[in-house]
N, C-alpha and C positions, 0 to 999 in steps of 0.2 A: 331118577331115570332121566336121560338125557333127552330134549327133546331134538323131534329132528332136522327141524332149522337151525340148530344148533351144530347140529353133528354135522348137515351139508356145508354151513359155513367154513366148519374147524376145516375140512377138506377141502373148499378155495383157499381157504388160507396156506395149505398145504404144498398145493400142486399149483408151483410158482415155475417158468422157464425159467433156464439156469441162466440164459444168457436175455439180453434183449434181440426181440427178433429183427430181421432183416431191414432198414427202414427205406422203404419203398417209397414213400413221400418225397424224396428229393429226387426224383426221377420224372426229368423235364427234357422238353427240345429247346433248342438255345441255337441263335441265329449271331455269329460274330459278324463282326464291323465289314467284314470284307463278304460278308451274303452266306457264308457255308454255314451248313446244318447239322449241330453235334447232338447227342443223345448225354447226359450230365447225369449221375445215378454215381449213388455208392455201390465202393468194389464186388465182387464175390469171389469165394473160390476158386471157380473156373476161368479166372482172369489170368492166371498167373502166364500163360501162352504170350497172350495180349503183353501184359508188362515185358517181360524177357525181348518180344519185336521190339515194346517203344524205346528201351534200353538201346538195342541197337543204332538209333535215330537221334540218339542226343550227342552231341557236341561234345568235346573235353571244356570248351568253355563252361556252358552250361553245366555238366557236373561239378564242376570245380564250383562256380557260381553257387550250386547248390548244396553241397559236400563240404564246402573250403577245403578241398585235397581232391586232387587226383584220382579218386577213387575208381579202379580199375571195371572194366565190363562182366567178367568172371565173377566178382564178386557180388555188382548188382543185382545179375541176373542168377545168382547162384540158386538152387530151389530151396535149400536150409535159410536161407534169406526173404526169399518172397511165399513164405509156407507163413511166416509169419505178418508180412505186408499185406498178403491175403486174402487172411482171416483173423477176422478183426473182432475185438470183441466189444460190443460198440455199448456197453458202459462207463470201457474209459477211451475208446479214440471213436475217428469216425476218419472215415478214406471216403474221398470221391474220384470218380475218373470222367475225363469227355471222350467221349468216342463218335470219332467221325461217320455221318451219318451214309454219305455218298458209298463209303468203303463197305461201311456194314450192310449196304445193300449187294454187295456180292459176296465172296467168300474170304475175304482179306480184309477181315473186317479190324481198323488201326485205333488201339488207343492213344491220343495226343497229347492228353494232360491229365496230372492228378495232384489233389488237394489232401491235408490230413492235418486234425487236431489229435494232442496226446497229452491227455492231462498228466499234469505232474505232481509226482509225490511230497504229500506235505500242506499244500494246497490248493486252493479251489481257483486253479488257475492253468491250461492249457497251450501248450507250444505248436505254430501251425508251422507248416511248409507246403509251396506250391512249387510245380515244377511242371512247363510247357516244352513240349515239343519246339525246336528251331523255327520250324516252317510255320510255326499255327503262332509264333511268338507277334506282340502289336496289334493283334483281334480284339481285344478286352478276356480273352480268356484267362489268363490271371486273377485278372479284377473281380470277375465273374466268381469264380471259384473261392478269391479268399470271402467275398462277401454271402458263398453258403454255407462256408465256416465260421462264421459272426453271428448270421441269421441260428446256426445249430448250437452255437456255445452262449448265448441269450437263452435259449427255448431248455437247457438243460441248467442252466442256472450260474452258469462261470461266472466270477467275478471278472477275469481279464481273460484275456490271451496273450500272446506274446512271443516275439522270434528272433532269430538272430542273424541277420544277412551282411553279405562282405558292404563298402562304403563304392565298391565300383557298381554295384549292381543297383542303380539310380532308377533304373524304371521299377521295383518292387519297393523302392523306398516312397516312390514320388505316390503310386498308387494305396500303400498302406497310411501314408496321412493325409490324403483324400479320404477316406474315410474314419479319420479319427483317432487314429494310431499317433505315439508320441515318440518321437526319433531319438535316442542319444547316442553320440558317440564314446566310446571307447577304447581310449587311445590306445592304453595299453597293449588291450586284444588287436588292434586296428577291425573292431568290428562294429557294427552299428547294433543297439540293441532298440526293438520297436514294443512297444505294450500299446493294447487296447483296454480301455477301463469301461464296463457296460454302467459302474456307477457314476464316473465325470463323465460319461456322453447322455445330459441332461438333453432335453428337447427344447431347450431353448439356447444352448451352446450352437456356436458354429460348425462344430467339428461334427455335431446332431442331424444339423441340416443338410449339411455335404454328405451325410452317412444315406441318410434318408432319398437326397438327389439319388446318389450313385445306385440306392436297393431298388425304386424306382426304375431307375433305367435300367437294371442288367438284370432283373429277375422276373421280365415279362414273359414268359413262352410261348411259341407260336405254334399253330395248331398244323400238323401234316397228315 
């Protein structure tokens, strides 16, 4: 006969969520360099409105910057496109977006940036991408964002991260080895490729210390 601590166990064991649920923990107010007050939280569903406006707002530079290609507005903003941007299933990526706080106090409420790790197949290693608004660009908003990409691929156990940005786009370069990120270029591709290794950023390495400065500084929130 089974006993029935036994039998309650076997049924937690059971009745597992299929996905991980929402992670609500990164959901902070963040004050950039220039005084504005954004709301920083991973995406949801009913974002997609929100993405489609910031599509609007971005530059050809900046996509390109982003994309390496021209990649048209139709396509960004397409819904068979961002159905999957999303909704995320956040055992293997994680999306964050900033949204401007001033806006979201009335009805037009703007999102201005977003961040996303994607682990990749094979191993235990994830590709990030950030991508800022024009106007909100030189805030530390970047900075900000790839460092709760860092903070979330430590806490889930990544061995690196990793990305691949064009060699004109110098302010995401100069800011990803600030925190420990290791530059190469590749002439071939003419792209620069960056890795973060959470096992060579020892705590007594330099690349440690400056990791350490910059989390410091850009993950204090202030209370509204």
């Amino acid at each position: 006969m089974m006993d029935v601590d036994d039998e309650v166990s076997k049924q937690t064991q059971i009745i597992r969520p299929a996905i991980r649920p929402y992670p609500s923990q990164y959901e902070q107010h963040w004050l950039s360099k220039k005084g504005r007050v954004l709301l920083i939280r991973a995406i949801m569903p009913e974002d997609e409105p929100l993405v489609v406006d910031f599509h609007k707002r971005i530059s050809e530079e900046s996509v390109y910057t982003r994309w390496m290609s021209n990649m048209q507005y139709d396509e960004r903003a397409s819904h068979s496109r961002l159905i999957r941007v999303c909704h995320v299933d956040y055992d293997r990526d994680i999306a964050l977006v900033a949204l401007d706080e001033e806006s979201c106090a009335g009805k037009n409420c703007k999102l201005v940036a977003a961040g996303r790790l994607t682990k990749m197949h094979g191993k235990n290693v994830a590709e990030f991408s950030v991508l800022v608004e024009d106007d909100w660009q030189g805030e530390g908003l970047g900075a900000k964002l790839l460092l709760e990409l860092i903070k979330h691929g430590e806490a889930d156990g990544l061995d690196g991260i990793e990305g691949i940005v064009l060699p004109t786009n110098r302010a995401m370069i100069h800011v990803a080895e600030k925190m420990g990120f290791e530059s190469v270029y590749d002439k071939e591709l003419n792209v620069v490729k960056q890795y973060f290794s959470y096992k060579e950023a020892a705590p007594t390495s330099k690349a440690k210390e400056d990791y350490d400065i910059q989390l410091r500084r850009f993950t204090c929130p202030i209370n509204i």
